[in-house]
MIMI-337905 format. One record per residue (C-alpha): residue in three letters; x, y, z. Coordinates in nm, 2 decimals. Example, Ala and Ser with C-alpha at 12.3 -4.5 7.8 and 13.67 -1.06 7.14 Angstrom:
REM MIMI-337905
<atom residu="ALA" u="1.23" v="-0.45" w="0.78"/>
<atom residu="SER" u="1.37" v="-0.11" w="0.71"/>
***
This chain:
REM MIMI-337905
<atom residu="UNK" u="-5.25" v="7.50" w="5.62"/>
<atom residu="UNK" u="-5.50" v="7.34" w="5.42"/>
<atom residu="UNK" u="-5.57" v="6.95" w="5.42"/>
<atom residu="UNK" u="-5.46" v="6.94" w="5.03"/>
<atom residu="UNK" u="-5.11" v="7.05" w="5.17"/>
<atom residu="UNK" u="-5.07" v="6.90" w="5.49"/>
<atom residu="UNK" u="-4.90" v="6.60" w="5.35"/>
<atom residu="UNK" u="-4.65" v="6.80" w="5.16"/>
<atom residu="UNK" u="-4.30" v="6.91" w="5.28"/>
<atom residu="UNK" u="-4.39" v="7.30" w="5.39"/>
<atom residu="UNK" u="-4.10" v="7.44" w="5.16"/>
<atom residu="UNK" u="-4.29" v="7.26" w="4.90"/>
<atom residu="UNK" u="-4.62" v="7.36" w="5.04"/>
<atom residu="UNK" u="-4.56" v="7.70" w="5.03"/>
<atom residu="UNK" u="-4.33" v="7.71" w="4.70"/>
<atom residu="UNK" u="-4.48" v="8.00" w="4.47"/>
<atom residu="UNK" u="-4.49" v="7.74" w="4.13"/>
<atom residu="UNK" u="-4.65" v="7.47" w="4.34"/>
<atom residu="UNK" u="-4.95" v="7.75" w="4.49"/>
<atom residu="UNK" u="-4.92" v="7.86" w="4.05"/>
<atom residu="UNK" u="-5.03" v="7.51" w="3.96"/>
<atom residu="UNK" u="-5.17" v="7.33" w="4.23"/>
<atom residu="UNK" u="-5.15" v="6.96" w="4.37"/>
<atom residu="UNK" u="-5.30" v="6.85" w="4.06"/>
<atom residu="UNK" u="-5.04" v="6.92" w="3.85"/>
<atom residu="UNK" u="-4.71" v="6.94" w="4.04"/>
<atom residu="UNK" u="-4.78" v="6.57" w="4.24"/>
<atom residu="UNK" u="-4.79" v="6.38" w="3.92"/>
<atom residu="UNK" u="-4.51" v="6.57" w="3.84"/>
<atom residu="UNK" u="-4.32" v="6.47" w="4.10"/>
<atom residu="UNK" u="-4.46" v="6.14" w="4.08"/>
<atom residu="UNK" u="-4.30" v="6.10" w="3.68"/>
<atom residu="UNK" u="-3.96" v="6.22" w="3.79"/>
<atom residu="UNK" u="-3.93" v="5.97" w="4.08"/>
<atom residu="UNK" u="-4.05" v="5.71" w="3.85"/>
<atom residu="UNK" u="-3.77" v="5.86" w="3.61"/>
<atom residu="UNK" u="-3.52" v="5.84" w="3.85"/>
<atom residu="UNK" u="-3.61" v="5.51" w="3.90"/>
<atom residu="UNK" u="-3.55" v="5.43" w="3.56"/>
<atom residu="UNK" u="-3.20" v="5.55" w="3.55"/>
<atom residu="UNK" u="-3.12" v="5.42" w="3.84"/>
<atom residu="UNK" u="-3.21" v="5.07" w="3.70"/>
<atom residu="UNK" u="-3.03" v="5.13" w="3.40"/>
<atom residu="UNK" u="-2.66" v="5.27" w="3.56"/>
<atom residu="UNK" u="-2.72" v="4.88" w="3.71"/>
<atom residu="UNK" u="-2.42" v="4.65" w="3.51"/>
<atom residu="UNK" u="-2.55" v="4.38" w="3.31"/>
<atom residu="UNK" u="-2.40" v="4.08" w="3.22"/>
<atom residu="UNK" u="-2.36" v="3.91" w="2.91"/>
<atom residu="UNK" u="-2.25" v="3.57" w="2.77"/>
<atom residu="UNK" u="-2.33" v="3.46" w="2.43"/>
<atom residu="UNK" u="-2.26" v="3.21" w="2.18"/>
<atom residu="UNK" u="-2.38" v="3.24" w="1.79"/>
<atom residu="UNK" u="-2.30" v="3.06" w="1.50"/>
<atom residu="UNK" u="-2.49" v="3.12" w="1.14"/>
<atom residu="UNK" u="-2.35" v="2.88" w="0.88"/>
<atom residu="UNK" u="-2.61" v="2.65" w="0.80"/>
<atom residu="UNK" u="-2.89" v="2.74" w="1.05"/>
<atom residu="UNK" u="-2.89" v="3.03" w="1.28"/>
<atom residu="UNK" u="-2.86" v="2.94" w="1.64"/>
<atom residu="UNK" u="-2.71" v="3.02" w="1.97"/>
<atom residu="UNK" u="-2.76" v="3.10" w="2.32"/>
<atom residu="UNK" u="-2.75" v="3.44" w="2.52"/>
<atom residu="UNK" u="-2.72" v="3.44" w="2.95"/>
<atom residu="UNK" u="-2.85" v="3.75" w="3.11"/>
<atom residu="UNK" u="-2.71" v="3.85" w="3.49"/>
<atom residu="UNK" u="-2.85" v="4.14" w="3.56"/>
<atom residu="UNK" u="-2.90" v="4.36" w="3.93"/>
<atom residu="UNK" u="-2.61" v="4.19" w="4.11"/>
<atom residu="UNK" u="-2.74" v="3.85" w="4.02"/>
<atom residu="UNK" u="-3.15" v="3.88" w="4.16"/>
<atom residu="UNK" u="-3.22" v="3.90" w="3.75"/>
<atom residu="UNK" u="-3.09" v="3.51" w="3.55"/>
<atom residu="UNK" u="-3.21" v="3.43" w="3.25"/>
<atom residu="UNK" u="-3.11" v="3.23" w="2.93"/>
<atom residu="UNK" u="-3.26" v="3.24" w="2.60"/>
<atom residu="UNK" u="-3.20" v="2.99" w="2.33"/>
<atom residu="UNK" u="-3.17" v="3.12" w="1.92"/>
<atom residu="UNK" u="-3.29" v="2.94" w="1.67"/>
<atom residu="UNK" u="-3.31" v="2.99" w="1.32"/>
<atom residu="UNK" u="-3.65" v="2.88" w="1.16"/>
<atom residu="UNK" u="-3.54" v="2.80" w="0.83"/>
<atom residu="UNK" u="-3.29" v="2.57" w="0.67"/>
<atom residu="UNK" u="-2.95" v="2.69" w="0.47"/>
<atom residu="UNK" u="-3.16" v="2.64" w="0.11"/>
<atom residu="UNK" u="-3.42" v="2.87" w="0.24"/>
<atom residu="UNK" u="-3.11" v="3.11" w="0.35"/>
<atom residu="UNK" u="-2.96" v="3.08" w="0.03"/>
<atom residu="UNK" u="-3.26" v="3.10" w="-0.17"/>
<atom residu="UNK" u="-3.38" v="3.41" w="-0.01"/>
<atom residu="UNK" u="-2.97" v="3.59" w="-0.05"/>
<atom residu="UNK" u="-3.01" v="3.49" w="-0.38"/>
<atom residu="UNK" u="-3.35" v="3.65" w="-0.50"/>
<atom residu="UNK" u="-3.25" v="3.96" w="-0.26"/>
<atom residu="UNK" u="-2.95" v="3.98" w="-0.48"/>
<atom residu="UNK" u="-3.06" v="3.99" w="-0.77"/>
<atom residu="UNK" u="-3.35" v="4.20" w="-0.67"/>
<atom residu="UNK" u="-3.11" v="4.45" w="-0.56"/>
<atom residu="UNK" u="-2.91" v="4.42" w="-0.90"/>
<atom residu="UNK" u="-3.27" v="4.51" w="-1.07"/>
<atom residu="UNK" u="-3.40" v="4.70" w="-0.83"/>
<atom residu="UNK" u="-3.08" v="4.92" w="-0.67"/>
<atom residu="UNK" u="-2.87" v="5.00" w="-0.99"/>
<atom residu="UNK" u="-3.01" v="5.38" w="-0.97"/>
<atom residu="UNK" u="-3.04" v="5.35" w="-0.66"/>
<atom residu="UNK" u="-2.86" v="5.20" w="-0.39"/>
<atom residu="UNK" u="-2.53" v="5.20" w="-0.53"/>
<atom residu="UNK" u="-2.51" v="5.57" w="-0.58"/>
<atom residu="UNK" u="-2.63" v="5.61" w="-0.25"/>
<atom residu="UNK" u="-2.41" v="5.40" w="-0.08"/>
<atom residu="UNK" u="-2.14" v="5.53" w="-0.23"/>
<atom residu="UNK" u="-2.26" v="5.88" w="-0.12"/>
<atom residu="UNK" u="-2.26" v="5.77" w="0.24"/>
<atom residu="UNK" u="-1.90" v="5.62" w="0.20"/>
<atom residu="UNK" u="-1.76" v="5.91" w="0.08"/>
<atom residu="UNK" u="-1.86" v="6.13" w="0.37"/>
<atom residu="UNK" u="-1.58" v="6.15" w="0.62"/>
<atom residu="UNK" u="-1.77" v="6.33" w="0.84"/>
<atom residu="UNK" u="-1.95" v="5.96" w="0.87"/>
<atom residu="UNK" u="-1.71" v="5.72" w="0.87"/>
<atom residu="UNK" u="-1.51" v="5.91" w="1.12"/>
<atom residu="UNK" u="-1.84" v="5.95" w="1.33"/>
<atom residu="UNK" u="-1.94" v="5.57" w="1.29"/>
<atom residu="UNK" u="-1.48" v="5.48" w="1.43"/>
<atom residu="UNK" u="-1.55" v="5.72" w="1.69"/>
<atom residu="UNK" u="-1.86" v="5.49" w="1.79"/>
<atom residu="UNK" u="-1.69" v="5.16" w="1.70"/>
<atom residu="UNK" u="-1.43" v="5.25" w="1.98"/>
<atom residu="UNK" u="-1.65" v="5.45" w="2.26"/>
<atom residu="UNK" u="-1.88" v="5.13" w="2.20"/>
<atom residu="UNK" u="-1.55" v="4.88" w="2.28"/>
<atom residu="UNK" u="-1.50" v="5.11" w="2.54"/>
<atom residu="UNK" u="-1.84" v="5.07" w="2.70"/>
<atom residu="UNK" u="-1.87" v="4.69" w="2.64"/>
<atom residu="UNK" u="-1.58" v="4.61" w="2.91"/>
<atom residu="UNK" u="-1.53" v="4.28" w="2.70"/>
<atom residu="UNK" u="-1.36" v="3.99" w="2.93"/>
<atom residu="UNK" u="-1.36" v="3.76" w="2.64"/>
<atom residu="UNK" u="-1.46" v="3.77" w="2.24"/>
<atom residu="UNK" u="-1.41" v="3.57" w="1.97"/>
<atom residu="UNK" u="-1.56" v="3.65" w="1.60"/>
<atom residu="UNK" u="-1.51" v="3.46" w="1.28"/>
<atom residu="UNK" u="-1.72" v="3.65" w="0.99"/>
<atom residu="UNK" u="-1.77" v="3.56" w="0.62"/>
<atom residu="UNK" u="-1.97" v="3.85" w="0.42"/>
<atom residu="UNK" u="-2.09" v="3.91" w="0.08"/>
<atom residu="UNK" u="-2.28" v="4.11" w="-0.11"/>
<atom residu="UNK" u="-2.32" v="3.93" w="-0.43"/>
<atom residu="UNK" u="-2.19" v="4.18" w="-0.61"/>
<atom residu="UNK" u="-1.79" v="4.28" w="-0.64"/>
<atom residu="UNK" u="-1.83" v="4.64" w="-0.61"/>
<atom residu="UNK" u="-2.13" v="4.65" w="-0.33"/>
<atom residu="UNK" u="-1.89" v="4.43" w="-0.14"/>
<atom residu="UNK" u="-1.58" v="4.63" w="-0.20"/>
<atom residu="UNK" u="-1.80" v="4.93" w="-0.06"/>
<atom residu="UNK" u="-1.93" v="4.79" w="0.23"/>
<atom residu="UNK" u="-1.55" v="4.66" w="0.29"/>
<atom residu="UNK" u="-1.41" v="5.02" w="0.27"/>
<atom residu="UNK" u="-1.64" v="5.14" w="0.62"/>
<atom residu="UNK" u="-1.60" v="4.79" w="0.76"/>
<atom residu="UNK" u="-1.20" v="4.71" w="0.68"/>
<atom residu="UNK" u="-1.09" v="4.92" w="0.92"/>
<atom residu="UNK" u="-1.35" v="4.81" w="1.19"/>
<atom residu="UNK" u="-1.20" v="4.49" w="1.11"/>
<atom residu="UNK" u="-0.84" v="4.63" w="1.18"/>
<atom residu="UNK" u="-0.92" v="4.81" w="1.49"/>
<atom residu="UNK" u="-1.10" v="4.53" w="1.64"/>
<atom residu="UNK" u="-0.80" v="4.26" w="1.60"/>
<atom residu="UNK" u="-0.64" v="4.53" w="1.89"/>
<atom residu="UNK" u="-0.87" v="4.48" w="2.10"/>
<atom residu="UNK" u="-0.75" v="4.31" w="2.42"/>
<atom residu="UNK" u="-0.92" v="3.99" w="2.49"/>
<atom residu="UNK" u="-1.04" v="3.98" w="2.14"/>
<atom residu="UNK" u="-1.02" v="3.73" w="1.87"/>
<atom residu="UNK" u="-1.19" v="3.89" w="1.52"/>
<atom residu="UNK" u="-1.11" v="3.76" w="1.19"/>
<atom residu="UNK" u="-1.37" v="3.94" w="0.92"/>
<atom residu="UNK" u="-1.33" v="3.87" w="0.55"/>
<atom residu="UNK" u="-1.49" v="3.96" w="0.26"/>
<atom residu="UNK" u="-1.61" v="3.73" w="-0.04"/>
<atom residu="UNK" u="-1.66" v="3.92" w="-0.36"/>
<atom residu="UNK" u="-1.84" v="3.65" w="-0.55"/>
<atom residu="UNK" u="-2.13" v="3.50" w="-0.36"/>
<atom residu="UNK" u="-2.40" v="3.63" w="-0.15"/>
<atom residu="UNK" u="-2.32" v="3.54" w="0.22"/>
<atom residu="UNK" u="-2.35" v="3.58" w="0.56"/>
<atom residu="UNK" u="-2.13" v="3.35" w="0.81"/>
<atom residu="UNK" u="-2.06" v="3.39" w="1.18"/>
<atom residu="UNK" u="-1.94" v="3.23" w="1.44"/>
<atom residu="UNK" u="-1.90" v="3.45" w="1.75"/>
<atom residu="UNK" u="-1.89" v="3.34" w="2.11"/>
<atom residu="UNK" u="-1.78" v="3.61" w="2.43"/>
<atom residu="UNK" u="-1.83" v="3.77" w="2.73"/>
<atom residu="UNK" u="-1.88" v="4.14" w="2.85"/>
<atom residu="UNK" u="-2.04" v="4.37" w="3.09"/>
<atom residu="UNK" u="-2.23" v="4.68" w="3.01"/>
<atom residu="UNK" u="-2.44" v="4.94" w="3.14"/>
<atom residu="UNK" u="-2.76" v="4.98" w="2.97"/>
<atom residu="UNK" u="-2.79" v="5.41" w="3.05"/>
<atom residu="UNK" u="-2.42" v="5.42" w="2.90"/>
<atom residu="UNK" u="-2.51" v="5.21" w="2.61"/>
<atom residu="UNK" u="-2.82" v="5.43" w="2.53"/>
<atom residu="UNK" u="-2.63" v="5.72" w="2.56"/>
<atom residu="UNK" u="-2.40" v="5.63" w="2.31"/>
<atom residu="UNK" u="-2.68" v="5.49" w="2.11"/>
<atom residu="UNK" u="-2.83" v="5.78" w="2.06"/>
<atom residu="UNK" u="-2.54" v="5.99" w="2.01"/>
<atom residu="UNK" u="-2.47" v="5.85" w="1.69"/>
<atom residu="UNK" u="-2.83" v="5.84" w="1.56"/>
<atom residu="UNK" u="-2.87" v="6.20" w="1.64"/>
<atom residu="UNK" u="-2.51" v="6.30" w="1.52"/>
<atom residu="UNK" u="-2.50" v="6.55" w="1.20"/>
<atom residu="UNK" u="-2.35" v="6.32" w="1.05"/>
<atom residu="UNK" u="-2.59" v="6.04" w="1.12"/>
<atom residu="UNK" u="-2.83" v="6.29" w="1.04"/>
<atom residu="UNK" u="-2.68" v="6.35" w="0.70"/>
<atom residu="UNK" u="-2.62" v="6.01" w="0.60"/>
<atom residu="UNK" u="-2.98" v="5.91" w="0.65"/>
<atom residu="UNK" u="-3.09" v="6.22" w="0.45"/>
<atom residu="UNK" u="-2.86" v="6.11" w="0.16"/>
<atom residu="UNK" u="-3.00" v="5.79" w="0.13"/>
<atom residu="UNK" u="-3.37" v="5.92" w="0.16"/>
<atom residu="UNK" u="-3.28" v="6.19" w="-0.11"/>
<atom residu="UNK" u="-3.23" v="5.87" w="-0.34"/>
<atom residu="UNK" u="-3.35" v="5.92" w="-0.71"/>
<atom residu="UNK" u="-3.68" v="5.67" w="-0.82"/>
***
């Protein structure tokens, strides 16, 4: 056997790809798959999550990370940067930027997304495999949203209504979402506690993005007119 070989298990030694392609290629083949495997194997580890958030006048809150049976602890403040005028400053110009800017644009195409029930079924589907996945012990979500405009927010209300509806039946789950029709807002105050797998949540992730419907969504809104 030669020395380039000898190190190798002899089924693998002798294997007719390995002798096709030599040690130089199969070894760091082998040596990307174990790191793979690896990598999945870290990621089937549960992680677990407690948060806090609030974003009424200033964005802030706090996020605890437990992760690989406890050997991984972390906790990360947020902070907002900018004070509530800023905030409201900033909605304000987007809105009426938007209103400008979106008439021929965004509207249609939102309302082009909407109406595809191939995507709004797709994006329930992933609302409750995502619930599913999150194993929440504890949630609690108070939200205040607004477009700035009655009929973007009765739009964006029509795919998240019935989020809304389905998430008040979630055990261990407190979610009150309303809409407001005349101003431009964004208000939350969300606190809870869950446990995920990051390989599951990937999956699932990805799933949705590369759905058809996903797929056809995205395509509607890049097919927008100028």
């Amino acid at each position: 056997m030669s020395p380039a070989k000898w190190h190798l298990p002899k089924r693998l030694a002798t294997d007719p790809l390995f002798a096709a392609f030599g040690p130089a290629v199969v070894t760091p083949v082998l040596i990307l798959s174990a790191i793979l495997l690896l990598l999945l194997l870290l990621l089937a580890v549960p992680l677990d999550l407690v948060f806090r958030i609030e974003c009424v006048r200033n964005f802030q809150g706090q996020i605890s990370v437990r992760w690989l049976f406890g050997v991984v602890r972390f906790r990360t403040p947020l902070r907002s940067t900018s004070g509530h005028e800023r905030k409201n400053k900033r909605l304000q110009q987007s809105s009426k930027k938007r209103t400008a800017r979106n008439n021929h644009r965004a509207r249609p195409d939102f309302v082009a997304v909407i109406r595809q029930a191939q995507f709004r079924r797709r994006v329930y589907r992933f609302f409750k495999d995502l619930v599913r996945a999150l194993h929440l012990q504890r949630l609690r979500l108070l939200m205040r949203l607004g477009l700035g405009d009655p009929a973007d927010t009765g739009r964006l209300w029509a795919l998240i209504g019935p989020l809304s509806a389905m998430a008040q039946n979630v055990r261990s789950a407190e979610v009150c979402i309303e809409p407001e029709f005349m101003d431009s807002v964004l208000e939350v105050q969300a606190d809870g506690q869950l446990r995920l797998i990051p390989l599951q949540l990937l999956v699932l992730v990805f799933a949705f993005v590369l759905s058809p419907p996903s797929i056809r969504a995205w395509r509607t809104l890049r097919a927008s007119p100028a």
